[in-house]
C-alpha positions, -999 to 999 in steps of 0.1 A, spaced: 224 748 417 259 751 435 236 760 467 210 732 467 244 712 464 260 725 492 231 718 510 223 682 503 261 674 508 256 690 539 227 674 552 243 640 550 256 646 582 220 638 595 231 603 589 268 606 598 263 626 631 234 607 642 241 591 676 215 558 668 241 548 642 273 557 658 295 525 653 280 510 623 291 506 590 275 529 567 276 528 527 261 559 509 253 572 474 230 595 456 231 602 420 207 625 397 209 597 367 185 619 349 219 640 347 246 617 353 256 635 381 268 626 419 247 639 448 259 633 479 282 602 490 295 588 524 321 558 523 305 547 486 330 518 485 333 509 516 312 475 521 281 472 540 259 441 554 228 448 526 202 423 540 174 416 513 190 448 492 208 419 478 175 405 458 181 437 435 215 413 426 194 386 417 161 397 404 181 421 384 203 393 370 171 370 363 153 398 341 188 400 322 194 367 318 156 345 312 137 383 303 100 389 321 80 366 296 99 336 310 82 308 327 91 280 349 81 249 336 69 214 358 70 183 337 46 154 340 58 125 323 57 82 328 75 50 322 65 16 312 27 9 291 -10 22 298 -34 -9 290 -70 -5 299 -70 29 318 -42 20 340 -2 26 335 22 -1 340 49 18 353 57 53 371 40 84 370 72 111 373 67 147 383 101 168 371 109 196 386 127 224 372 123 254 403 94 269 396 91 283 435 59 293 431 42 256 423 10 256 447 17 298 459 -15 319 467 -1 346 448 16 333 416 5 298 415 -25 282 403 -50 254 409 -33 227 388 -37 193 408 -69 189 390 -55 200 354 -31 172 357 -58 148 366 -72 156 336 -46 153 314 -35 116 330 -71 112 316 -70 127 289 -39 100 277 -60 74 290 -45 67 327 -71 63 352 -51 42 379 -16 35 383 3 2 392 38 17 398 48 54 420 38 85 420 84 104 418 89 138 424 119 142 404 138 170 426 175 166 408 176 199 392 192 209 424 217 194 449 199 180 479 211 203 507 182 223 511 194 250 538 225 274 524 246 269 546 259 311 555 225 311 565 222 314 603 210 284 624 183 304 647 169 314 609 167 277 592 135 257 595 117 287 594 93 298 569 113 328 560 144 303 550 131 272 540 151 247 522 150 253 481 150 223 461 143 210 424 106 213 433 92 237 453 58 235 467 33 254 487 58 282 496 78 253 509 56 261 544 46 240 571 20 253 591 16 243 626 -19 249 645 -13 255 685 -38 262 716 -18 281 749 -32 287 778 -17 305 811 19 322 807 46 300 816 25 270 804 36 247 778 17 253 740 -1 226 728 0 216 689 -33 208 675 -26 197 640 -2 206 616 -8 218 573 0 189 558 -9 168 585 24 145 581 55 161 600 62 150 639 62 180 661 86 182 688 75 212 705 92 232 737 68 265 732 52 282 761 28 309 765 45 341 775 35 376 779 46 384 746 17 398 719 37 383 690 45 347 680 82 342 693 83 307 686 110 288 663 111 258 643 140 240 629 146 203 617 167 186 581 166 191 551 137 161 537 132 145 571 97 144 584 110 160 622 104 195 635 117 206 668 100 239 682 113 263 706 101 300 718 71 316 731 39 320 715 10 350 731 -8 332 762 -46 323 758 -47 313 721 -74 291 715 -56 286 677 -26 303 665 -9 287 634 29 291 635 45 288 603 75 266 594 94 249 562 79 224 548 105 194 552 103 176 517 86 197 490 88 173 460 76 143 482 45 162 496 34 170 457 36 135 452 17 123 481 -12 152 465 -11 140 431 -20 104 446 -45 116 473 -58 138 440 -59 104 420 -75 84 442 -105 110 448 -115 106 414 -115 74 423 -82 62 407 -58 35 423 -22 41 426 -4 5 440 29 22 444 42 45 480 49 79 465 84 90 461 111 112 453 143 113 434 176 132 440 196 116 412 174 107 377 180 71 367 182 49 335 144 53 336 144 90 325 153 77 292 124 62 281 101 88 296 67 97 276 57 133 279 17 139 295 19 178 297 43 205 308 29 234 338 40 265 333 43 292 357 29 327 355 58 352 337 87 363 352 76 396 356 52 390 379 71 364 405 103 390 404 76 420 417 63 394 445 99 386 451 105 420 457 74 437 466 75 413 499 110 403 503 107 372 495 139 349 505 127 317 491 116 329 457 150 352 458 170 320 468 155 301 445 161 322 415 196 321 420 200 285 422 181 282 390 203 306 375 231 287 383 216 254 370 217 263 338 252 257 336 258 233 369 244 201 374 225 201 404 234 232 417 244 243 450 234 278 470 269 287 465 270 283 430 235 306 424 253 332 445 286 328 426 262 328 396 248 361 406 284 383 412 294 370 380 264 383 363 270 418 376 307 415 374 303 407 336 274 434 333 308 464 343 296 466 383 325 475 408 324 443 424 358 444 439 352 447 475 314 425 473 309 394 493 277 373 482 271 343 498 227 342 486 201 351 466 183 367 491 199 387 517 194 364 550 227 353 550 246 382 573 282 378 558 272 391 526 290 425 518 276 451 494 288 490 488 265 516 478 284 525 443 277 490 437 242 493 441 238 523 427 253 516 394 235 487 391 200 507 395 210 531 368 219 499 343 187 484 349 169 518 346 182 524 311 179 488 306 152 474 278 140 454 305 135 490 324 94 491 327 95 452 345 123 463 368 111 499 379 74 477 381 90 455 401 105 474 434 73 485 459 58 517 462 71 547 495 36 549 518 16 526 493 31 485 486 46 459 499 78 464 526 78 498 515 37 503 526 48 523 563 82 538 548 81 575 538 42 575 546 23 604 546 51 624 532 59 644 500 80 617 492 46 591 494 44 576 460 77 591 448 102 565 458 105 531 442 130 505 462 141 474 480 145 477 522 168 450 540 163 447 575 182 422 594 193 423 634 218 457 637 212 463 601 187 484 579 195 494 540 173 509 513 179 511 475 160 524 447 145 553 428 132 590 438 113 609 411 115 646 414 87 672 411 114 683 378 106 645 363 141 639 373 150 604 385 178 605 415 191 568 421 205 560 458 213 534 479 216 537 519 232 510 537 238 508 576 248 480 594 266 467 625 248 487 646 225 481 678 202 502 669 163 489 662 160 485 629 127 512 631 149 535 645 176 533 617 146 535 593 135 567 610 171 582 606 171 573 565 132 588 561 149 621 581 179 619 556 163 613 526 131 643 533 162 666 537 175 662 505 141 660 489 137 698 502 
């Protein structure tokens, strides 16, 4: 045992006297938690840019705190009178974060449910507004450590008290020769002004940018797109979440062949009218368990960012980013983590100041694996070789289907955090995380599959 030892704390010099990462910060820790024992470590407390390592922070703290049969609830609800089929006052739509209202994945139909139940308490047309209620959360969309080349963009939308269609704008282009400018074709909803600077370049990817407000209808576009695209659909945030359910549930109304006199709306601050509110029906979402494996399985920042501000509003009015961040280092700070030398300023990992060690994140992955919430955690993190951002990691290997964890990848940084079972039925817990460097992230990722093989011997 004192051998195999020797040799693993050996072999961490693969990471430390590789040239790719000379430079960078670098955070390591292994542990056998079967055996409560340390395997190898490398500057364990020394902090580390963790990149979306950090939604183990906050999906962690979500299972914890709501527990994986928990579900996000949308309210319908209206003022004033129904008298002959149609309602004398406002139809209000009250948000409470679900982020996946509308999703592929963990949403549902349910424009047409509602419909029915508007029926179903006798309101076939409406002579007030259609008001997405948004004030669960504070209006400023964007957090602002985020950086401003990433906001506007699908990947960090803004995150509001309703959250709709993945909070994603899709814009449809046509290019033609390199150097030419890209023409927009339509855009998905059809209601957001383009302002587009894209060309066609040589590039094979879509290089293109979009940015714009929080809740204005304005997106400006910048980058280069692949030449000689008949249609390409560029994907951006959607501008004002709340405000396109609304327009949805009236274009849904008015299908059926209802009337609704009122301009949709929405609402940042509830009024004197939320008083007298009558309840129509509540949406639930589907269980925690399965939006916190999405979250994790494809590193997604909104859901991530999203769960933390909820978190947070459960004690904050209208809750900021800040606060579900704060929220979130609390949590763990509470839970016994070393969070001494830990800088969080997200949910989710985009924002590049955040600072995580490795003895951090290790500890947390053995409380959650001893957890009673263990099963829905370990279920949550994708697969080595076989799911989500984990799919091309470790593939084809003996350590294919062995490793369960979270990637981060942002520009000069690459991290990984998770699980390895052993051919023993030992668990090992680790977390690897490298940043500050110039090195492609593929290359740093080549340089942790090399480490971690070695010590998987």
């Amino acid at each position: 045992m004192l051998h195999t030892l020797a040799i693993i704390l050996l072999n961490i010099s693969l990471l430390t006297g590789d040239a790719n990462l000379a430079g960078g910060l670098m955070s390591v820790e292994v542990r056998n938690t079967t055996r409560n024992r340390t395997i190898a470590t490398y500057k364990a407390t020394e902090p580390a840019t963790p990149a979306s390592v950090t939604k183990l922070l906050t999906t962690g703290a979500a299972l914890n705190e709501l527990g994986p049969d928990f579900r996000f609830e949308t309210t319908l609800a209206y003022t004033g009178d129904i008298i002959d089929s149609t309602l004398w006052g406002d139809l209000y739509i009250i948000g409470d974060v679900d982020p996946t209202l509308g999703n592929l994945k963990n949403g549902d139909p349910f424009l047409d449910d509602w419909l029915q139940q508007l029926h179903e308490v006798g309101i076939w047309h409406i002579e007030g507004r259609i008001l997405a209620d948004m004030s669960k959360l504070s209006d400023e969309g964007y957090n602002p450590h985020w950086l401003p080349e990433d906001i506007g963009n699908y990947y960090a939308p803004g995150i509001y008290g309703i959250n709709y269609l993945s909070n994603t704008l899709r814009i449809y282009m046509r290019s033609g020769a390199v150097g030419e400018p890209a023409e927009v074709l339509y855009t998905d909803p059809d209601n957001v002004v383009i302002h587009s600077r894209v060309r066609a370049g040589k590039t094979k990817r879509d290089y293109s940018y979009v940015s714009g407000r929080p809740l204005v209808y304005v997106r400006n576009m910048r980058g280069e797109i692949p030449a000689n695209r008949d249609t390409l659909c560029v994907k951006g945030d959607l501008p004002n979440p709340g405000l396109q359910l609304a327009q949805d549930m009236e274009r849904t109304i008015r299908t059926a062949g209802g009337r609704v006199n009122g301009v949709p709306g929405y609402i940042m601050k509830q009024g004197e009218d939320m008083e007298r509110l009558k309840l129509i029906c509540v949406h639930s979402s589907a269980p925690l368990s399965d939006i916190l494996r999405d979250t994790n399985w494809d590193s997604n920042n909104m859901y991530a960012e999203a769960i933390a501000r909820y978190l947070a509003s459960r004690e904050h009015r209208q809750s900021t980013a800040q606060q579900g961040a704060q929220h979130v280092m609390r949590h763990w700070r509470e839970h016994g983590m070393p969070m001494q030398r830990c800088i969080l300023h997200d949910g989710c990992g985009l924002a590049p100041d955040n600072k995580l060690t490795a003895h951090m994140v290790v500890r947390l992955l053995e409380y959650m694996y001893t957890s009673e919430h263990k099963e829905d955690w370990y279920q949550s993190l994708p697969v080595s070789g076989e799911s989500g951002t984990l799919t091309h990691f470790l593939e084809d290997t003996r350590l294919t289907g062995k490793v369960h964890a979270k990637s981060g990848t942002l520009t000069g940084a690459k991290s990984y955090a998770g699980y390895i079972e052993r051919p023993n039925g030992e668990v090992w817990s680790f977390a690897i995380l490298i940043s500050d460097t110039k090195t492609p992230s593929t290359t740093i990722q080549k340089s942790i599959e090399k480490y971690l093989l070695s010590i998987c011997s």
